[in-house]
N, C-alpha and C positions, 0 to 999 in steps of 0.2 A: 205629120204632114204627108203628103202626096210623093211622086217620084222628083219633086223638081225643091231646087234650092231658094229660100227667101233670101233678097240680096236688099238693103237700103239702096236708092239713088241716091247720086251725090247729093244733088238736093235737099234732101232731107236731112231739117234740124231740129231735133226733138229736145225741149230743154224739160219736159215734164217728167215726173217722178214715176211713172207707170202708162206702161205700152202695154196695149190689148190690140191684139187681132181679133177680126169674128169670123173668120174665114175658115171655111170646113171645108177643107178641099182632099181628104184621103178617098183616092179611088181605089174600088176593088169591083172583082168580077160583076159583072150584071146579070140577075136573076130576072129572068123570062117571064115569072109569073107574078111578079111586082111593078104596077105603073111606073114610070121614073117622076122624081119630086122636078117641083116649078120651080123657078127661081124668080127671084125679086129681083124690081129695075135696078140698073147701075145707081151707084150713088151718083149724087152730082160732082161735077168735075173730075172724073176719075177719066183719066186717057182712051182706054180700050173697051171703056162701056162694060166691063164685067162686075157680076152681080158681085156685092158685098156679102149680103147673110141670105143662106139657105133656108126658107123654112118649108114645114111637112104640110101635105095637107092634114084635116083635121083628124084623119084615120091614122093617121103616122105611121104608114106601113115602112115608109123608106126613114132608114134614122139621118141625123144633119149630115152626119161626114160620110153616108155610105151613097151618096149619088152616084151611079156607073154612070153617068152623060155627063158628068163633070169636067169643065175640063181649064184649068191651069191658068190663067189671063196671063199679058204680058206685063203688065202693070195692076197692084194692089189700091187700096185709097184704106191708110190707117189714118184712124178715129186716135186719140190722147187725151187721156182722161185725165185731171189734176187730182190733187189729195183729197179733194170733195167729193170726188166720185165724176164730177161734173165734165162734162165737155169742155176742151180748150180750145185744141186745134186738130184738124187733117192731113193726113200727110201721104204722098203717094210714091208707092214703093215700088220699085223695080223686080220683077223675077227671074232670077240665073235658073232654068229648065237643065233637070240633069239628063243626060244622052243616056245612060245605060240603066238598068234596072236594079234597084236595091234589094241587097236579098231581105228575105222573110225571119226576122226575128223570135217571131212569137209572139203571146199574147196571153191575157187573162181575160174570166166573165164574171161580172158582179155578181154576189149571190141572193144581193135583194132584190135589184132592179132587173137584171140578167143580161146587161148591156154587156156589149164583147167591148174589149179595149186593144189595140196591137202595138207592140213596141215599137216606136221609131228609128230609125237609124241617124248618125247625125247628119246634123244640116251643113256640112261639107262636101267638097268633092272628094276630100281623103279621106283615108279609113283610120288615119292614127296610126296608132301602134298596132291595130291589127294587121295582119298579113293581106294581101288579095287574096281572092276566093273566086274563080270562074263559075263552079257550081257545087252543088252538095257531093261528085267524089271525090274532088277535092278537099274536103273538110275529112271525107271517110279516110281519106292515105293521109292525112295529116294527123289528126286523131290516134290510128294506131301507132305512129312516130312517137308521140308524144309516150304511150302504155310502153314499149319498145325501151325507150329512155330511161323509165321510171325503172324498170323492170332491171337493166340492165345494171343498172346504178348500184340496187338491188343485191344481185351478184358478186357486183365487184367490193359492193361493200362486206359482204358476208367471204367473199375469197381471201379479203384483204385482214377483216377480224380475226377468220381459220391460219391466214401466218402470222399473226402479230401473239395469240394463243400459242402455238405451236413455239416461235420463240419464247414467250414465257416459259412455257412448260421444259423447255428447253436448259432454262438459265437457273429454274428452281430447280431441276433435278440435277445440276451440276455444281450450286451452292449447297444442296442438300447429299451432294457424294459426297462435295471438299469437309461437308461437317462430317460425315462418317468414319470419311478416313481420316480427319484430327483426333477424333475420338478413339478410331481403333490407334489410332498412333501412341495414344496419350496412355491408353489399355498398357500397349506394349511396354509399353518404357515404366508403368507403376508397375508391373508385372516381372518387368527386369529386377527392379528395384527391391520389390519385395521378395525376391526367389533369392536376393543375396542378403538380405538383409536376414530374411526368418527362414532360412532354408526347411525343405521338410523332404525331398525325395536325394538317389544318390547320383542323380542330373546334377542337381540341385550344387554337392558337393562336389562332383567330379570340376564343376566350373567354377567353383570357389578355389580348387587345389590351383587350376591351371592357369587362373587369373595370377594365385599369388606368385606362381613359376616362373610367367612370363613377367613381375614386375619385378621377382630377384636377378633373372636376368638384366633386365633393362637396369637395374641399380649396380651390379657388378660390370656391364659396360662404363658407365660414366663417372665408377670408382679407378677404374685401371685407364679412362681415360684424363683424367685429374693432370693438371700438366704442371712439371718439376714441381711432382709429390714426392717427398722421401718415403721409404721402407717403411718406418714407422706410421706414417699419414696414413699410406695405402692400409698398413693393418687398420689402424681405429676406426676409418672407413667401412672397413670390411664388417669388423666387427661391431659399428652402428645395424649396417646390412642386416647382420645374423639375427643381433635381437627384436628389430620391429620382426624378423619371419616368424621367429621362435612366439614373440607375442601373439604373430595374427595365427598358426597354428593351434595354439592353444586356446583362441575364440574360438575357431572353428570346431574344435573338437569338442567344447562346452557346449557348440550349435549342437554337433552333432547327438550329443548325448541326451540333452533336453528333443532334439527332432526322435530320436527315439524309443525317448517313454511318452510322449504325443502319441508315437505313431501305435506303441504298444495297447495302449488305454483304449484307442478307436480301433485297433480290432479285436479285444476282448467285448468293446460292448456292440459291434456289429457280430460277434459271434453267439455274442446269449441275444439279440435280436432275432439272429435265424432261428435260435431253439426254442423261441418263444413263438414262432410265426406259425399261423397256424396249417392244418394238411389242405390239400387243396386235391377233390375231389371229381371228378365228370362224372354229373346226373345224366337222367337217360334223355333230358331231351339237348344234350351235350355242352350245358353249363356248365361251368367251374361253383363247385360250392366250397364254401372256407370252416372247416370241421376243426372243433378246438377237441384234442384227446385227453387222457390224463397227463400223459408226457409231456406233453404241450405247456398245461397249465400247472406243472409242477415248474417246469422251465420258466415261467411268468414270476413264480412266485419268489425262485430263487435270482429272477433277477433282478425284481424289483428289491429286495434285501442286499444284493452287493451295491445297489445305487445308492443304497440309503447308506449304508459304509462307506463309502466313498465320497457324500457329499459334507463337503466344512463347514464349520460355523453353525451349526443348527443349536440350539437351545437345551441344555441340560435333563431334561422329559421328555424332549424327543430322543434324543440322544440315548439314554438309559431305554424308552422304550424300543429301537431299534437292536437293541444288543441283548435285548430277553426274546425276540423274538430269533434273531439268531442260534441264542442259545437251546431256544426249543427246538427250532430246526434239526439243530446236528445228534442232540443230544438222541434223536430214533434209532441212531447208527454206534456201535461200540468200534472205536479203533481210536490208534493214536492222535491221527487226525484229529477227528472229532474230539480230543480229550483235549489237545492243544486248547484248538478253536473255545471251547467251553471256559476253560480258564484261562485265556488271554481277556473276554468278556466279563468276569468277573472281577479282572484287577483293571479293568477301563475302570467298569462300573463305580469300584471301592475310591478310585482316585478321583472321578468325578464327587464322588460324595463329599469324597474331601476338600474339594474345592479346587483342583490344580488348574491352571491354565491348559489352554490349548496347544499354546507351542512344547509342552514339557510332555504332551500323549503325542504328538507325530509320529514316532519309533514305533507305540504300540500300536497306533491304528492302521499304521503301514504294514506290520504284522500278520494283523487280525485280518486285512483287508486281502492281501497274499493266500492266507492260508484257507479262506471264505472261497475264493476263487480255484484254488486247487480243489476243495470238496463239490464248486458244481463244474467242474470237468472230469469227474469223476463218475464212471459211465453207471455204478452201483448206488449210487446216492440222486445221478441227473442219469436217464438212458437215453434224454436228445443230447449228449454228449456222445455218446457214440459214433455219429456221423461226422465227427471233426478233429477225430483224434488220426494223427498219423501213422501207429503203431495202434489197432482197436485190443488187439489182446495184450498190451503191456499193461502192468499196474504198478503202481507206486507202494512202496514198503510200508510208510505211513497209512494208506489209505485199506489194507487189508483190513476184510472183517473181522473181529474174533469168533469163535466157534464157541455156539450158542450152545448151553448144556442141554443136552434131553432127558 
C-alpha cells in the first residue's frame, strides 16, 4: 500500500469468507518521460467518487500500482466475493491517511517477468516492537550499538573464561603439589623404615645405636619410677631392660655383618668393572674413542670367571665346566697360589662327581671363590690391578712367582 492506512467504517459488515481489494494505490516518484495512466469512473455508490481499479493503456508503459498522480480517496468501495468466486456484496471503506512518511524497506525484481515489488510496512500507526527511526543516521548509530554489544560481550566473555582457566589451573597445580608432597612423604617414611630395617651405610647404624640409647633410657626412667617397688622389683626390672638391649644389640650387629659382606661383594665387582672398562682415547677431531687393550680384555676374562664362581645353583656341566676353565687359567702361572686354586678345583670337581649336595661344597666354593679373587688382584697375573692396589709395590707370599729354570 501507499503512505496512508486502510481503516474499515463502522459500517461495514462483511460476513463473506474472502475480502479482495482492487486498489493499486503504491505511489512512487513520477518519471517525466512516461504519460501518467487514466483512471476508470468511480464505481457506483462509492462516497468520494474515487476510481476503484487502475488500468494501463494498451502500451502498459505505466504498471497498475506505479501511478505518480495517484492519489489516496477518502472513502474505498470493497467488492466481497463468496466461496464461488461470485460477487455478493459492496462494501465502503473508510481511509485513516498516515501524516508522516514510511521509511523505504526494500524490495525484490522478478526474474521472469522483471516486475519490481517493494516491501510494505505495516498497515499501522505503530512500528511494534521496532524502535523509531527519524532517518537512515539513525539506524547508522544504532547499528554500530548493536556490533559495540556483541563485541563486547565478546570480551567479557573470553576475560571471564581467562579467570575461570586460571583458577582451574590454579586448583590442579595445587592438588597435583598436595599429591607430590603425599608421595615425597610417603618416599620418606618407607625410606626411614627401610634404613632401620636393612641397614646398609654407618648413618645407617649410628641411628640404630642412638635409637636403642635413647629407649634404654626412657625404660630405666619408668623402672626407677615404678611406685613402692621393692629392691628386688627394681632389679628384675632392670634386668628385663638389659636383655631386650643385649637381644636388640646383637641384631644389630648380625645387620651389621651381613651389611658388610653386601657391601664387600659390590665393590669387588665395581672394582673388576673398572678393570674391565675399556681406555678412553681423544681422536684428532676431539672425540672420545673406547679402545679395548690386552689388559683390558684379559681383565674381561677374569671377570667374567669369578662371576661364574660366584654364582649358586647352576647345573652340574656348567659347574664342572666353570672350574676347568679356572683351572687353565691359573695353571700359566707357578706359585702357591695358583697350586692352591688348582687343587681346591679338583676336589669341587671329584665331589660333584660324586654326587654331594650343594650345601655340603659352601666351605669349598667360599674358598676357591677367595683365593680366585686374590689371584686377579694380583698385579702379575691381572696388571689393571695395578691401579687399585693401595700399597702397588707390595706382594703377597703366596702369590710369588717361582724362578723359572734357564
Amino acid at each position: 500500500m501507499g503512505d496512508e492506512n486502510v481503516e474499515p467504517s463502522e459500517e461495514t459488515n462483511l460476513a463473506a469468507s474472502k475480502l479482495q481489494a482492487s486498489i493499486r494505490g503504491h505511489q512512487e516518484r513520477a518519471n517525466p518521460t512516461k504519460p501518467p495512466l487514466k483512471a476508470s469512473a468511480a464505481a457506483p455508490g462509492s462516497a468520494g467518487g474515487a476510481p476503484v481499479i487502475v488500468q494501463n493503456d494498451a502500451d502498459e508503459q505505466w504498471p497498475p500500482y506505479a501511478d505518480p498522480e495517484y492519489v489516496m480517496p477518502e472513502t474505498i468501495e470493497v467488492l466481497v466475493l463468496g466461496p464461488d468466486g461470485k460477487e455478493r456484496a459492496s462494501s465502503t471503506v473508510g481511509v485513516a491517511k498516515c501524516t508522516t512518511r514510511k521509511p523505504y524497506l526494500g524490495g525484490y525484481r522478478h526474474k521472469k517477468t522483471g516486475k519490481v515489488y517493494h516491501h510494505a510496512s505495516c498497515q499501522s500507526a505503530e512500528f511494534g516492537l521496532l524502535p523509531q527511526r527519524k532517518n537512515l543516521l539513525e539506524l547508522k548509530r544504532q547499528k554500530p550499538q548493536v556490533l559495540q554489544c556483541f563485541w563486547r560481550g565478546y570480551l567479557a566473555r573470553r576475560r571471564t573464561w581467562g579467570i575461570r582457566q586460571r583458577l582451574y589451573d590454579a586448583q590442579v597445580a595445587e592438588e597435583r603439589g598436595a599429591d607430590e608432597a603425599g608421595r615425597a612423604a610417603s618416599r620418606r617414611r618407607q625410606f626411614e623404615v627401610e634404613r632401620r630395617i636393612n641397614p646398609r651405610s654407618a648413618k645407617d647404624f649410628e641411628l640404630l645405636y642412638n635409637e636403642l640409647e635413647a629407649w634404654r633410657a626412657k625404660e630405666m626412667e619408668r623402672v626407677r619410677a615404678i611406685p613402692d617397688a621393692t629392691p628386688g622389683d627394681v632389679k628384675a626390672a632392670m634386668s628385663g631392660v638389659l636383655a631386650k638391649e643385649t637381644k636388640a644389640l646383637q641384631t644389630i650387629d648380625r645387620l651389621k655383618a651381613q651389611a658388610a659382606k653386601e657391601g664387600k661383594a659390590r665393590r669387588v665387582e665395581r672394582v673388576m668393572e673398572l678393570m674391565a672398562f675399556p681406555k678412553k682415547w681423544e681422536a684428532g677431531d676431539g672425540e672420545l674413542q673406547e679402545v679395548h687393550t690386552p689388559f683390558t680384555t684379559r681383565a674381561q676374562e677374569l671377570r667374567d670367571l669369578y662371576r661364574g664362581l660366584a654364582t649358586d645353583r647352576l647345573p652340574p656341566d656348567e659347574r664342572l665346566q666353570i672350574l676347568l676353565n679356572v683351572k687353565w687359567t691359573v695353571q700359566e702361572f707357578a706359585c702357591p697360589l695358583t697350586h692352591d686354586i688348582v687343587e681346591l678345583c679338583d676336589r669341587e670337581a671329584d665331589l660333584l662327581n660324586r654326587g654331594r649336595n650343594e650345601k655340603s661344597l659352601e666351605g669349598l666354593r667360599k674358598r676357591t671363590e677367595t683365593l680366585f679373587q686374590q689371584f686377579i688382584e694380583t698385579p702379575d697375573f691381572n696388571p689393571e690391578s695395578t691401579r687399585f692396589l693401595k700399597v702397588p709395590t707390595l706382594r703377597q707370599m703366596n702369590a710369588t712367582l717361582a724362578p723359572t729354570a734357564e
